[in-house]
Biopython code that builds the backbone (N, CA, C, O; Angstrom):
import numpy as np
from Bio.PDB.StructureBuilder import StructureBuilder

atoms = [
    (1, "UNK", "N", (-7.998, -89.980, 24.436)),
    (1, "UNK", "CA", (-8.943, -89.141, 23.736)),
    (1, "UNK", "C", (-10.240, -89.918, 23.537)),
    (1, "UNK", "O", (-10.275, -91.122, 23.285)),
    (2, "UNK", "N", (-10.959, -89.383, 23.628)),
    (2, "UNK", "CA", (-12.805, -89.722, 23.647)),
    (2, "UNK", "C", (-13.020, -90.301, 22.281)),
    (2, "UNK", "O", (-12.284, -89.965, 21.353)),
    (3, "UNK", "N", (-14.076, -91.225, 22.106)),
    (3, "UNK", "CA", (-14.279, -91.159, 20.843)),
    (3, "UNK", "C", (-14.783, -90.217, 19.879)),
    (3, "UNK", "O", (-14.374, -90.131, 18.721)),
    (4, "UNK", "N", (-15.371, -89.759, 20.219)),
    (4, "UNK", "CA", (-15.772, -88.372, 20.175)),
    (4, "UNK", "C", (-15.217, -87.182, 19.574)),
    (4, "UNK", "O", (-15.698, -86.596, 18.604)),
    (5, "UNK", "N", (-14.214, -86.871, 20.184)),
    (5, "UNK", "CA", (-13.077, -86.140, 19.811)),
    (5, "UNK", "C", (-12.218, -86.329, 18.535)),
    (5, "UNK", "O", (-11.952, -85.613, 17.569)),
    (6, "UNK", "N", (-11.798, -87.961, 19.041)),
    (6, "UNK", "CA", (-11.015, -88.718, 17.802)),
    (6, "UNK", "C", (-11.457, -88.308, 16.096)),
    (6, "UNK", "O", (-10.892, -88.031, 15.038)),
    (7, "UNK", "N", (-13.129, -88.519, 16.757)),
    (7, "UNK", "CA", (-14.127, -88.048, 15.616)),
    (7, "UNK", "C", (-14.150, -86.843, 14.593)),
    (7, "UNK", "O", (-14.264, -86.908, 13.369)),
    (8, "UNK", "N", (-14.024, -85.799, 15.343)),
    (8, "UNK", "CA", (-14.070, -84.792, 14.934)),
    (8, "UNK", "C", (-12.556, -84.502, 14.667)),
    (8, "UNK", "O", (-12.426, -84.123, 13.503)),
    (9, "UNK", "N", (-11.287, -84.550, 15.383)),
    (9, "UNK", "CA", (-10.062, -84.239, 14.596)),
    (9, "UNK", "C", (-10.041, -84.875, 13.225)),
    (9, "UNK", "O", (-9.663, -84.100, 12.346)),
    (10, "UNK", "N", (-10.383, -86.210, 12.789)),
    (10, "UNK", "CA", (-10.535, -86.545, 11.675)),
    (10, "UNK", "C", (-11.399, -85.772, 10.695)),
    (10, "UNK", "O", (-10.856, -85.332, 9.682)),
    (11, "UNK", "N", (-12.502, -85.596, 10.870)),
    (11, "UNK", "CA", (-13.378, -84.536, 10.486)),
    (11, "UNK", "C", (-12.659, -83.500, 9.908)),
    (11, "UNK", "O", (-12.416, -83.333, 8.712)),
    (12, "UNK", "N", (-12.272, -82.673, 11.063)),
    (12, "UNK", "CA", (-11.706, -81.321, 10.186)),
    (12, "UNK", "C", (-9.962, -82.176, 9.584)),
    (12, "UNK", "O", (-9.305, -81.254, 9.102)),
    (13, "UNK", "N", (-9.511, -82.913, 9.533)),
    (13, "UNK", "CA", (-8.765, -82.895, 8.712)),
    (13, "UNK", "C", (-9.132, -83.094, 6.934)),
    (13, "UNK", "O", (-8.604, -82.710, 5.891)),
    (14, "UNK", "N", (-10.474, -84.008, 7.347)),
    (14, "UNK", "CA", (-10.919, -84.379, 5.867)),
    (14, "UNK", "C", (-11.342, -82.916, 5.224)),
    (14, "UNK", "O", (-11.293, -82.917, 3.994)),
    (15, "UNK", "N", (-11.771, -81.600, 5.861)),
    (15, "UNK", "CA", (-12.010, -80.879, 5.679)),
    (15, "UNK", "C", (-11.082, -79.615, 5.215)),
    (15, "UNK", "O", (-11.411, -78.533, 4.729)),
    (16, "UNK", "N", (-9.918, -80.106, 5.517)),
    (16, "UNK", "CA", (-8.884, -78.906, 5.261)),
    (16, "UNK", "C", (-8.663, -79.370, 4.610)),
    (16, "UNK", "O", (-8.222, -78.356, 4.068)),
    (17, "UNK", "N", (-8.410, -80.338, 3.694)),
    (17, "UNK", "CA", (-7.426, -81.235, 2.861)),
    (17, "UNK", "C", (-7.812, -79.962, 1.576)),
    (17, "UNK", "O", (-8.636, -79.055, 1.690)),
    (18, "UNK", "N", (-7.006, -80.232, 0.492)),
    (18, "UNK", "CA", (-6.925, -79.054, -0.344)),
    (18, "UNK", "C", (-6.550, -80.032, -1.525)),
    (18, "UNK", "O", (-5.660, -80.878, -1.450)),
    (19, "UNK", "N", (-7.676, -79.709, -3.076)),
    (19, "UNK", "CA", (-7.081, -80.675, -4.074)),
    (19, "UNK", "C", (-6.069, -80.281, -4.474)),
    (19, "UNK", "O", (-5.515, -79.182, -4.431)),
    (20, "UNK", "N", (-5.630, -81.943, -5.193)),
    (20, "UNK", "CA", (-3.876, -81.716, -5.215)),
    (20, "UNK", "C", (-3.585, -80.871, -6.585)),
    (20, "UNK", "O", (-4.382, -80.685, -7.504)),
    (21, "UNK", "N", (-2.687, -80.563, -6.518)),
    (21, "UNK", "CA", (-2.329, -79.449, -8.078)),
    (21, "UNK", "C", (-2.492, -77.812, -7.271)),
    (21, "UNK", "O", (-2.887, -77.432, -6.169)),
    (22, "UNK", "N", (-1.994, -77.205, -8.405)),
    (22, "UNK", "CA", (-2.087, -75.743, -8.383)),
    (22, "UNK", "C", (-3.572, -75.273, -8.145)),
    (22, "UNK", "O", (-4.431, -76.123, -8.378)),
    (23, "UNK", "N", (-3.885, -74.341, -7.820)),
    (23, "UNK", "CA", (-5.594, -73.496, -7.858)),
    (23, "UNK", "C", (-5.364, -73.145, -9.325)),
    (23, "UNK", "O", (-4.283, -72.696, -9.708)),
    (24, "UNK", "N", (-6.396, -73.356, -10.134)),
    (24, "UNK", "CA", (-6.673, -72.126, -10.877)),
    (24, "UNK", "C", (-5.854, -70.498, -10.904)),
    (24, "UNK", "O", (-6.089, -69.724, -9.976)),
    (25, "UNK", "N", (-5.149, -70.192, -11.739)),
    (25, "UNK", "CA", (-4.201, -68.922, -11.424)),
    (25, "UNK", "C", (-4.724, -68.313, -12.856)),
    (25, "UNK", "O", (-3.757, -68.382, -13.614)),
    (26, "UNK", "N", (-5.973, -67.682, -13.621)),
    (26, "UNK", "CA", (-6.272, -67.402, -14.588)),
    (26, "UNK", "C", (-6.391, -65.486, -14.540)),
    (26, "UNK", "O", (-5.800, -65.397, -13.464)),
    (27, "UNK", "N", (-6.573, -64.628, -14.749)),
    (27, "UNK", "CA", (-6.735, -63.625, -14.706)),
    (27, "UNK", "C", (-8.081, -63.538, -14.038)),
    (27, "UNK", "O", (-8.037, -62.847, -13.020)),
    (28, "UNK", "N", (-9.481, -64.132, -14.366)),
    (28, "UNK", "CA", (-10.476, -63.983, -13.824)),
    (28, "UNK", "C", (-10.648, -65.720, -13.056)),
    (28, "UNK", "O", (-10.120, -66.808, -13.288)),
    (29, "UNK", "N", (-11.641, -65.236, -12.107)),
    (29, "UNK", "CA", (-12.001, -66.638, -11.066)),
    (29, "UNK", "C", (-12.295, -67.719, -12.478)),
    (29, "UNK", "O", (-12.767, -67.579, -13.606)),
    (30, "UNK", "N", (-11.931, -68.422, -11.968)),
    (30, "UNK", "CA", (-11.923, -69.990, -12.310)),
    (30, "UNK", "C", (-11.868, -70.344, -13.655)),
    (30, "UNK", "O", (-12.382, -71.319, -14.203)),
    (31, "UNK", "N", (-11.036, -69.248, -14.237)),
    (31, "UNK", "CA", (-10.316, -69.304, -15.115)),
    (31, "UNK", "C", (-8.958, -70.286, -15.423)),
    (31, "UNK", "O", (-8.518, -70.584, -14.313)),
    (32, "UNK", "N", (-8.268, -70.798, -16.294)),
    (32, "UNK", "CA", (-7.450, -71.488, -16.174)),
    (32, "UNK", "C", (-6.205, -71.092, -17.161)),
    (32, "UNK", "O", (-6.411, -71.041, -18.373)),
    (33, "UNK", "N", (-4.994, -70.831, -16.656)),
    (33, "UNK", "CA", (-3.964, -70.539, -17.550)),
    (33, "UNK", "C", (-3.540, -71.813, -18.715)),
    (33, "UNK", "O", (-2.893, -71.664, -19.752)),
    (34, "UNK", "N", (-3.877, -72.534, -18.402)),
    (34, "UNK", "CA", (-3.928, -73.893, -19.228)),
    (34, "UNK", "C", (-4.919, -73.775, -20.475)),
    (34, "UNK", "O", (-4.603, -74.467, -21.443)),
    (35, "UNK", "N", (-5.801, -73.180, -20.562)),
    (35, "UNK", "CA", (-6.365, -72.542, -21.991)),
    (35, "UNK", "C", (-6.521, -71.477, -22.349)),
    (35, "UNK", "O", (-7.273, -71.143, -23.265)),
    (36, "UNK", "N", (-5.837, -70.761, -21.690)),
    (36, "UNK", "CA", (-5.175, -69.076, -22.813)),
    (36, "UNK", "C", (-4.776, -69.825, -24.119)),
    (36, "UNK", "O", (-4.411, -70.993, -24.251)),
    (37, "UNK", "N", (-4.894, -69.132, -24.779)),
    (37, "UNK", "CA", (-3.386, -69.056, -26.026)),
    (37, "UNK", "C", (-2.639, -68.887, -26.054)),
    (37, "UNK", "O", (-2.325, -67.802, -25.563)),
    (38, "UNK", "N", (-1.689, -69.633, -26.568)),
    (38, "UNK", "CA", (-0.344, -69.310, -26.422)),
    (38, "UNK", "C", (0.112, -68.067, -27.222)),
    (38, "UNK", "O", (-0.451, -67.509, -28.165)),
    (39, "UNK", "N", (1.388, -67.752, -26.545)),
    (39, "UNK", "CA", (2.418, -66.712, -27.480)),
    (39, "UNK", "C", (3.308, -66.991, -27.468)),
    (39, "UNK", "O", (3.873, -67.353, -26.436)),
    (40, "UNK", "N", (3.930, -66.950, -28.776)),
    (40, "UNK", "CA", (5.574, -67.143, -28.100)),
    (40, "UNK", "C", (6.341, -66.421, -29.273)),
    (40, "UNK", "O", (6.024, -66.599, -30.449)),
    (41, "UNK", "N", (7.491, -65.498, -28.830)),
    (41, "UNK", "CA", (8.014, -64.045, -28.792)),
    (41, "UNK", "C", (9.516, -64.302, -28.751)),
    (41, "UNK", "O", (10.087, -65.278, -28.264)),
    (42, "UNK", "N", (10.004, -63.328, -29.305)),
    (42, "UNK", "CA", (11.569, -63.289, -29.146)),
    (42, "UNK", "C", (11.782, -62.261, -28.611)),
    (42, "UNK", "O", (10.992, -61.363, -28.901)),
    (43, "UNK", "N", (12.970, -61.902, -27.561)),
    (43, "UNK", "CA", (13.274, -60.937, -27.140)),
    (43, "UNK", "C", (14.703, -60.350, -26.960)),
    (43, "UNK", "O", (15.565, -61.221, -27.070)),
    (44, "UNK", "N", (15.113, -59.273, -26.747)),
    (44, "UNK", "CA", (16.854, -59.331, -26.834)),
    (44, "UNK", "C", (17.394, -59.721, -25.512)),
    (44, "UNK", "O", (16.515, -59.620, -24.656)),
    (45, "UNK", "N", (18.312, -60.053, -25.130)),
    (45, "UNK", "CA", (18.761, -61.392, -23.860)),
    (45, "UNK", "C", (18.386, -60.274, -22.272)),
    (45, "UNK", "O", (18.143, -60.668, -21.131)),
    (46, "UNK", "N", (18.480, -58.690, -22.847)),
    (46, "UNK", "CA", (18.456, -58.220, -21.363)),
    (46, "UNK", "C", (17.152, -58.119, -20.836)),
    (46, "UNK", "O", (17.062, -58.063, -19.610)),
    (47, "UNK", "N", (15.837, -58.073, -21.706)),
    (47, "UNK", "CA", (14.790, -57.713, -21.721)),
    (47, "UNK", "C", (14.401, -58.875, -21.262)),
    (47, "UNK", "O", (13.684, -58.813, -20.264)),
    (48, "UNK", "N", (14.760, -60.408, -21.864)),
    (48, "UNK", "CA", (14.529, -61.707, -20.931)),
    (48, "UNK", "C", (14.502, -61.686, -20.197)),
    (48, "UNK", "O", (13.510, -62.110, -19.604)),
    (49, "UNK", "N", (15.932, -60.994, -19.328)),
    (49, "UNK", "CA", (16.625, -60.930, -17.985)),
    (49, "UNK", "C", (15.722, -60.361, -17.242)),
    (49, "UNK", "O", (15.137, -60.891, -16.297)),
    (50, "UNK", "N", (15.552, -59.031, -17.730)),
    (50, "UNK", "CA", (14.404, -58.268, -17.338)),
    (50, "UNK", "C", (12.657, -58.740, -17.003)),
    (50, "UNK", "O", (12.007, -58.176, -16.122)),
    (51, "UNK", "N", (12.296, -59.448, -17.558)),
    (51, "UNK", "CA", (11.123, -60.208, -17.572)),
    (51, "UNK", "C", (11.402, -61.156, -16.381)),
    (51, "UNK", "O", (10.564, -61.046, -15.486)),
    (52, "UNK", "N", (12.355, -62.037, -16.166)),
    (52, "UNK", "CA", (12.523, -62.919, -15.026)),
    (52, "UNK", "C", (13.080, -62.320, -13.762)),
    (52, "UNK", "O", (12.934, -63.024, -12.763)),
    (53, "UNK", "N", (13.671, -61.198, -13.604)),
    (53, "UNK", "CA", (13.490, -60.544, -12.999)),
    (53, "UNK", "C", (12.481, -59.987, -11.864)),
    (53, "UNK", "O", (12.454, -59.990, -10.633)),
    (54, "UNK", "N", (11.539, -59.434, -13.076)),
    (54, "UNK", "CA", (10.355, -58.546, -12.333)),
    (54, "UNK", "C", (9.565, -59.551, -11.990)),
    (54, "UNK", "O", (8.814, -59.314, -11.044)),
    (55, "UNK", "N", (9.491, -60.848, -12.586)),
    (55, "UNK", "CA", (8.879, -61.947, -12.340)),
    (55, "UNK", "C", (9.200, -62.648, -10.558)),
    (55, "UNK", "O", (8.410, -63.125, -9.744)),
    (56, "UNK", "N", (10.511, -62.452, -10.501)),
    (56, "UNK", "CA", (11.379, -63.001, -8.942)),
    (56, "UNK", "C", (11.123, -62.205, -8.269)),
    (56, "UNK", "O", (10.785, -62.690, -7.189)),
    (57, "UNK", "N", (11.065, -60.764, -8.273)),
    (57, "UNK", "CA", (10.673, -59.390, -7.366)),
    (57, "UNK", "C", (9.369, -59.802, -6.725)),
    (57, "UNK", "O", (9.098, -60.414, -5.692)),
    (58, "UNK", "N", (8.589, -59.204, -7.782)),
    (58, "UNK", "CA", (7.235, -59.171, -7.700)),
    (58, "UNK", "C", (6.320, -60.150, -7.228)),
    (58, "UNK", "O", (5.204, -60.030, -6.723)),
    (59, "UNK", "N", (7.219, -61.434, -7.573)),
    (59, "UNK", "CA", (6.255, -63.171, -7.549)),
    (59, "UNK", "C", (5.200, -62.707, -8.483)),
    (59, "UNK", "O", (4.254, -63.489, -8.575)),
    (60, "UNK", "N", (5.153, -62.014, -8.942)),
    (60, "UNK", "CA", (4.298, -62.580, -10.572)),
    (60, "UNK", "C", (4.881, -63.566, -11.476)),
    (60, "UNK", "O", (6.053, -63.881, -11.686)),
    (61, "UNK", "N", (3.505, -64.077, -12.076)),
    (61, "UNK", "CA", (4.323, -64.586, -13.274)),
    (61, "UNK", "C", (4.557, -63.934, -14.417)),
    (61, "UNK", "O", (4.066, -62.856, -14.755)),
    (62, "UNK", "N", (5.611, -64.865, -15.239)),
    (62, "UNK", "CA", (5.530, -63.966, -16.457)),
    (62, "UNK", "C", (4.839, -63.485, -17.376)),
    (62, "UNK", "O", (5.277, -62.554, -18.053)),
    (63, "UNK", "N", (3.552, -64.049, -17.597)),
    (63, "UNK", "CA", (2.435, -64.179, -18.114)),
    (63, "UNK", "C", (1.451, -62.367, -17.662)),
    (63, "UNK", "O", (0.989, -61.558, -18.466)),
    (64, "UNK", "N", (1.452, -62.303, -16.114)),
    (64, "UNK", "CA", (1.363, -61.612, -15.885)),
    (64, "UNK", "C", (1.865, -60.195, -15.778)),
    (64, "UNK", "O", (1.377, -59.074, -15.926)),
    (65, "UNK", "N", (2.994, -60.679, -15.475)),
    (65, "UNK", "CA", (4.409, -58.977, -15.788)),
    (65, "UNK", "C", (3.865, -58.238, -17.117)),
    (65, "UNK", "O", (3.586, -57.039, -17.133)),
    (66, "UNK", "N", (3.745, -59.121, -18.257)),
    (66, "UNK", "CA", (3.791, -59.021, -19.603)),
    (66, "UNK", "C", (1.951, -58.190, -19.959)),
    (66, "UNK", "O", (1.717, -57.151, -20.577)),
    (67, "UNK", "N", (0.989, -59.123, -19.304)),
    (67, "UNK", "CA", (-0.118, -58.084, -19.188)),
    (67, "UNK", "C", (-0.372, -56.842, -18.702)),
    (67, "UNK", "O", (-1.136, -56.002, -19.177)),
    (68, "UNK", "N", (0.558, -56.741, -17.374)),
    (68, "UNK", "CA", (0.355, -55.131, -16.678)),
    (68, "UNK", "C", (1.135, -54.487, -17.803)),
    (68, "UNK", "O", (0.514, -53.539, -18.284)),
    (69, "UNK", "N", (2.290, -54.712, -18.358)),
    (69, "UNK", "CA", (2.806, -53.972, -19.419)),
    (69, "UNK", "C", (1.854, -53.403, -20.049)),
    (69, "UNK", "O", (1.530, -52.217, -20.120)),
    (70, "UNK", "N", (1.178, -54.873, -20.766)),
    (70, "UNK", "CA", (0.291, -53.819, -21.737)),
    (70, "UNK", "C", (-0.920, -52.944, -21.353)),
    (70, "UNK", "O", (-1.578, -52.256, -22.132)),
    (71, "UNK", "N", (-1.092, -53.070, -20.128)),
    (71, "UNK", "CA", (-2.330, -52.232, -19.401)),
    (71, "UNK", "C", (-1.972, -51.075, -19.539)),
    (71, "UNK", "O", (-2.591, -50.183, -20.120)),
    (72, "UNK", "N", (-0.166, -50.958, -18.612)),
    (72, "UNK", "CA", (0.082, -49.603, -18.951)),
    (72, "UNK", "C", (0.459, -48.858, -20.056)),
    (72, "UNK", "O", (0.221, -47.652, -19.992)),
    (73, "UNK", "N", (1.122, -49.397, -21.301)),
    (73, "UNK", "CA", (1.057, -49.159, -22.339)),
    (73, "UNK", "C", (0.087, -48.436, -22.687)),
    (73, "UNK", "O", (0.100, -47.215, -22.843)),
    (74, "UNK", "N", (-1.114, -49.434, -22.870)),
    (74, "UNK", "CA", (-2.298, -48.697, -23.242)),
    (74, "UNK", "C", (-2.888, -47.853, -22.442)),
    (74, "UNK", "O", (-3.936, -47.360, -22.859)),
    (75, "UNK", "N", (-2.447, -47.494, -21.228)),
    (75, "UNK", "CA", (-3.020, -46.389, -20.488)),
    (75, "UNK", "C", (-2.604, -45.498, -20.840)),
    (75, "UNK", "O", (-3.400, -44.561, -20.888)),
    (76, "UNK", "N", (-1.502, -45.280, -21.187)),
    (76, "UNK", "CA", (-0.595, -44.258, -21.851)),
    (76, "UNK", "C", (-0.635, -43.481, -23.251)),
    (76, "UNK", "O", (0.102, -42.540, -23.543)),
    (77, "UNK", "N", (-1.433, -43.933, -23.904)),
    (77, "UNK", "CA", (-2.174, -43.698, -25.310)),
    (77, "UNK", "C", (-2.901, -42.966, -24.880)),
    (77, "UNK", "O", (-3.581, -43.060, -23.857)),
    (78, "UNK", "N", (-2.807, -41.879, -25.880)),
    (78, "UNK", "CA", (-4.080, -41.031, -26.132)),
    (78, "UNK", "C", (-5.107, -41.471, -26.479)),
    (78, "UNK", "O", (-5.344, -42.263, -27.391)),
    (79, "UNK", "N", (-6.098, -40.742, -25.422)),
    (79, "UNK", "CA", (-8.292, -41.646, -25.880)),
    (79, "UNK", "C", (-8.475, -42.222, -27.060)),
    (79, "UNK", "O", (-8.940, -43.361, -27.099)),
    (80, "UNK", "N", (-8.085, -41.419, -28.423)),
    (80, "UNK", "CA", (-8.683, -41.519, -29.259)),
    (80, "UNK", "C", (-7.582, -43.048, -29.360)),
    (80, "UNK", "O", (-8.074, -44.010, -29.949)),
    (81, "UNK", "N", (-6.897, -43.119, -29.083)),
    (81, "UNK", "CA", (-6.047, -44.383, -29.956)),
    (81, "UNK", "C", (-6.407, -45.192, -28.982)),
    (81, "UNK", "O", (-6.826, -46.273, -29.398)),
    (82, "UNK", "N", (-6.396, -45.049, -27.685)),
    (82, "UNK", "CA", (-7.391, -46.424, -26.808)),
    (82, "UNK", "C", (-8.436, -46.656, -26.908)),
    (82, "UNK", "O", (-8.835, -47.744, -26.492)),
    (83, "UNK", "N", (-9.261, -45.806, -27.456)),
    (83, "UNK", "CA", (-10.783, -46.116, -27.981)),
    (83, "UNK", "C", (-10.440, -46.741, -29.169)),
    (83, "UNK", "O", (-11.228, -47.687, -29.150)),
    (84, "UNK", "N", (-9.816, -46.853, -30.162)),
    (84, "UNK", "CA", (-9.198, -47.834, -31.664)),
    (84, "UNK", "C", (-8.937, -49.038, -31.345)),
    (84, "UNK", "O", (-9.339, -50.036, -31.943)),
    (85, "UNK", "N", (-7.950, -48.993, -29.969)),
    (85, "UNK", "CA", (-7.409, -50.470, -29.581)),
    (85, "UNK", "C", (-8.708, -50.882, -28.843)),
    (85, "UNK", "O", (-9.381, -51.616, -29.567)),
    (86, "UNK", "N", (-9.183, -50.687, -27.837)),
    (86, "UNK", "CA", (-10.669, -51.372, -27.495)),
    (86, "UNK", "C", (-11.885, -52.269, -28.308)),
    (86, "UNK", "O", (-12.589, -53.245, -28.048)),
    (87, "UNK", "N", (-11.663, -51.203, -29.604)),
    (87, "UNK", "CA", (-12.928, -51.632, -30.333)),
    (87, "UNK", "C", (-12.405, -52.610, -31.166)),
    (87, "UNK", "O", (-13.058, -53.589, -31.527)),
    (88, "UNK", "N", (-10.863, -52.316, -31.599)),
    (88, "UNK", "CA", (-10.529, -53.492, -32.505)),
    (88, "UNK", "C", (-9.901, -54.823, -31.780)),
    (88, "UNK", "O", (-9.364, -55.806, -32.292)),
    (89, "UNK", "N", (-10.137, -54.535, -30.526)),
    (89, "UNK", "CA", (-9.857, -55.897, -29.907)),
    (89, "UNK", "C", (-10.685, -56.654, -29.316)),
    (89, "UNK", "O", (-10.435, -57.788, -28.908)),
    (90, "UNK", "N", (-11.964, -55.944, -29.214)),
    (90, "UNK", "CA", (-13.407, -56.330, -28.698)),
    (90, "UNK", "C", (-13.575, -57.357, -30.313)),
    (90, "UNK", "O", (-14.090, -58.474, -30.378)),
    (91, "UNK", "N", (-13.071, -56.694, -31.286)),
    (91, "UNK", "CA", (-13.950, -57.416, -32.795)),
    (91, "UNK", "C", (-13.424, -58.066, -33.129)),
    (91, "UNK", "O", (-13.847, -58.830, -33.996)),
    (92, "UNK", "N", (-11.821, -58.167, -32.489)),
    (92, "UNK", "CA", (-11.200, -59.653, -32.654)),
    (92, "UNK", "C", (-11.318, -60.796, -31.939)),
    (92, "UNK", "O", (-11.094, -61.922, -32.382)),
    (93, "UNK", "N", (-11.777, -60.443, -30.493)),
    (93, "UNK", "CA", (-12.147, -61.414, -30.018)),
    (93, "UNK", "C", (-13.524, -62.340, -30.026)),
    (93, "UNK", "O", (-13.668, -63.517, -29.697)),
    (94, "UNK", "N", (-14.468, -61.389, -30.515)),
    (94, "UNK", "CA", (-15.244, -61.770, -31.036)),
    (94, "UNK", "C", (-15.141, -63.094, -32.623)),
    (94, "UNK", "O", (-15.698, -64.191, -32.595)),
    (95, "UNK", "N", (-14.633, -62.773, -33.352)),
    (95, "UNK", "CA", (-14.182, -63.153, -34.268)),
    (95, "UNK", "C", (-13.496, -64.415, -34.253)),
    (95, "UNK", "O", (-13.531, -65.191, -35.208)),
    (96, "UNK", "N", (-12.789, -64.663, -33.041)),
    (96, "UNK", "CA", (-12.552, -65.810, -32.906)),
    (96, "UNK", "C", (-10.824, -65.983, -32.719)),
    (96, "UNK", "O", (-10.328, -67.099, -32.562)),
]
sb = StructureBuilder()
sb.init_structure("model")
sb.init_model(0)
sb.init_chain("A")
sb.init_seg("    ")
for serial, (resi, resn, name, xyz) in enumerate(atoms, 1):
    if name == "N":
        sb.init_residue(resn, " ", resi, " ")
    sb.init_atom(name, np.array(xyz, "f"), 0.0, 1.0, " ", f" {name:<3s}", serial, name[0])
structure = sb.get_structure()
């Protein structure tokens, strides 16, 4: 191989290389699940089951399973009570 060549396979390897650790997996870009807040919840043993479950199906995480829940939850509310939960969760987060 040319020097030349040699050159450039090195090249694009330095170039594919990928930093080490997980990507960022946050709900929005470059977000980090490492500074959410925590929760932590009790549940009855099938609903666990259930959670790790949909978690193994899906390849979501649990973190995530647990948010589409509440998306649909709250999709499922009538306007007037999703317009209540919006505003009082806009003023909590605000709040701190």
């Amino acid at each position: 191989m040319s020097d030349n060549r040699m050159k450039t396979v090195a090249d694009n390897r330095v170039k594919d290389r990928r930093r080490a650790g997980r990507p960022p997996a946050g709900a929005k870009h470059g977000e980090k699940v490492k500074d959410y807040p925590q929760l932590s919840i009790r549940l009855p043993v099938e609903f666990k089951a259930r959670l790790n479950a949909l978690s193994a199906v899906t390849g979501l995480s649990q973190w995530r399973v647990i948010v589409e829940a509440i998306n649909c939850f709250s999709q499922d509310l009538p306007p007037t009570d999703r317009e209540l939960v919006e505003g009082l969760s806009e003023r909590l987060m605000r709040a701190g």
